[in-house]
C-alpha positions, -999 to 999 in steps of 0.1 A, spaced: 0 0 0 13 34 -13 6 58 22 7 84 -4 -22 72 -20 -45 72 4 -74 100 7 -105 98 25 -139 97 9 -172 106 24 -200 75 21 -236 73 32 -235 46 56 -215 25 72 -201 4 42 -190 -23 67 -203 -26 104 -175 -42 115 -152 -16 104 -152 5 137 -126 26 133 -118 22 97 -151 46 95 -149 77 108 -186 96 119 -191 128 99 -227 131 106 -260 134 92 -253 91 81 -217 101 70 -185 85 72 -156 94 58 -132 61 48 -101 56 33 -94 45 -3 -61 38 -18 -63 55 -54 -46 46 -86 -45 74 -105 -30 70 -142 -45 95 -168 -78 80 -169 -105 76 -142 -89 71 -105 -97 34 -93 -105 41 -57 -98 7 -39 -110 5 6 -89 3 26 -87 -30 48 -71 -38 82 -47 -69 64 -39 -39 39 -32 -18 73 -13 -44 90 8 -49 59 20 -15 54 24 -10 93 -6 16 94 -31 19 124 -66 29 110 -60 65 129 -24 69 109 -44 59 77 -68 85 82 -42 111 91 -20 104 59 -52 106 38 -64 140 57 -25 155 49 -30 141 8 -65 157 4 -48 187 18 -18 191 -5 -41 179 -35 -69 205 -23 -43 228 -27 -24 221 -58 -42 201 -82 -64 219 -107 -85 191 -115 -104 203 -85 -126 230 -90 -129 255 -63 -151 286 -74 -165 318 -55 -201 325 -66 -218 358 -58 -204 385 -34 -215 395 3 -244 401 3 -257 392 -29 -290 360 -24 -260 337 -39 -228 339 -20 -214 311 -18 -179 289 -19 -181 255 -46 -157 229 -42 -165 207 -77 -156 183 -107 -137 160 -90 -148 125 -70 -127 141 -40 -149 177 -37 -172 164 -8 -138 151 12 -128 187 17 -151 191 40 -130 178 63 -98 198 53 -83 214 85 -81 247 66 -119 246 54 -132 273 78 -102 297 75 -103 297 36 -142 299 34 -141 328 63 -115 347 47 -132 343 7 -172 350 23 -162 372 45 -181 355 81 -178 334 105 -213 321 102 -207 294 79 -229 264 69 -215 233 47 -237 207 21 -223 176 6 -250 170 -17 -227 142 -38 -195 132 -38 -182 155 -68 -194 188 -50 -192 206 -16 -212 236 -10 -201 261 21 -223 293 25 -230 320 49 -254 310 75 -277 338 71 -315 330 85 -336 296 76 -353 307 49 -319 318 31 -307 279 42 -337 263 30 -339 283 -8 -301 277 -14 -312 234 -4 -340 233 -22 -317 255 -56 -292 224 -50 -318 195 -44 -334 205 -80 -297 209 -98 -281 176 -82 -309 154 -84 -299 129 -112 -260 128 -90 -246 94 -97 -229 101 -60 -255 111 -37 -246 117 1 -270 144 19 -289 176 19 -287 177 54 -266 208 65 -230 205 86 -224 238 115 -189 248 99 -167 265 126 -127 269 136 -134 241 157 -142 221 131 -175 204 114 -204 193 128 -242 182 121 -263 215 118 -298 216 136 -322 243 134 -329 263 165 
């Protein structure tokens, strides 16, 4: 197993319910897990990560998750395959931050940087995040429910035929980190 090949991958589900900690909880029926990927030109073969793969290479599920946390960040970085777009401006009823086009997008929700980088490019600290499949992650000011529910219901109607699905549910995005969103 190539350590520098592994990146994590957010699933609905638990894929395997005796993976324990092989699955980490993201919320909202989330779990991000670690593929090894082969990438050569073409489409990346994403192959899970087992424990006899783990033993193998020496790797303790948390170490796995850690070197796949540090990949996603360097590749969130530096790879333009990944499409990371500002849409709107302060203000504006669309303001919003678009990770996109690549099966890793909805991963970068757990990037250590996430609410830094969206503070900084939207300009608040009152963040919400939406996985709505795995080639797109949506982060957004939090503004009041209705704002919330409109931009859902805008991305419900333009994701519905995703070959990925994951959740419409919202993710509380803070320097802290990420956690399930509930209304108040």
């Amino acid at each position: 197993m190539n350590a520098e090949a592994l990146f994590p991958y957010l699933v609905r589900g638990l894929p395997d319910p005796a993976a324990g900690d092989l699955a980490v909880p993201v919320g909202h029926g989330l779990f991000a897990v670690v593929y090894e990927d082969r990438d050569a030109g073409g489409p990346i073969v994403h192959t899970p990560v087992t424990r006899e793969a783990l033993a193998a290479a020496g790797l303790t599920p948390a170490a796995a998750h850690a070197a796949a946390l540090e990949n996603l960040t360097k590749f969130a970085d530096a790879d333009e395959r990944l499409s990371i777009q500002i849409l709107g401006g302060p203000g504006e009823p669309v303001h919003f931050l678009f990770y996109s086009d690549h099966p890793r997008a909805a991963a970068c929700l757990r990037l250590p940087d996430l609410f830094s980088e969206a503070r900084d490019h939207l300009g608040t600290t009152d963040l919400c995040a939406v996985v709505p499949q795995q080639e797109s992650l949506v982060v957004f000011p939090k503004r009041d429910r209705a704002h919330r529910d409109a931009l859902v219901a805008k991305l419900r109607a333009i994701e519905a035929g995703a070959d990925a699905p994951l959740t419409f549910e919202l993710f509380d995005l803070t320097e802290a980190g990420v956690r399930p969103f509930t209304e108040t």
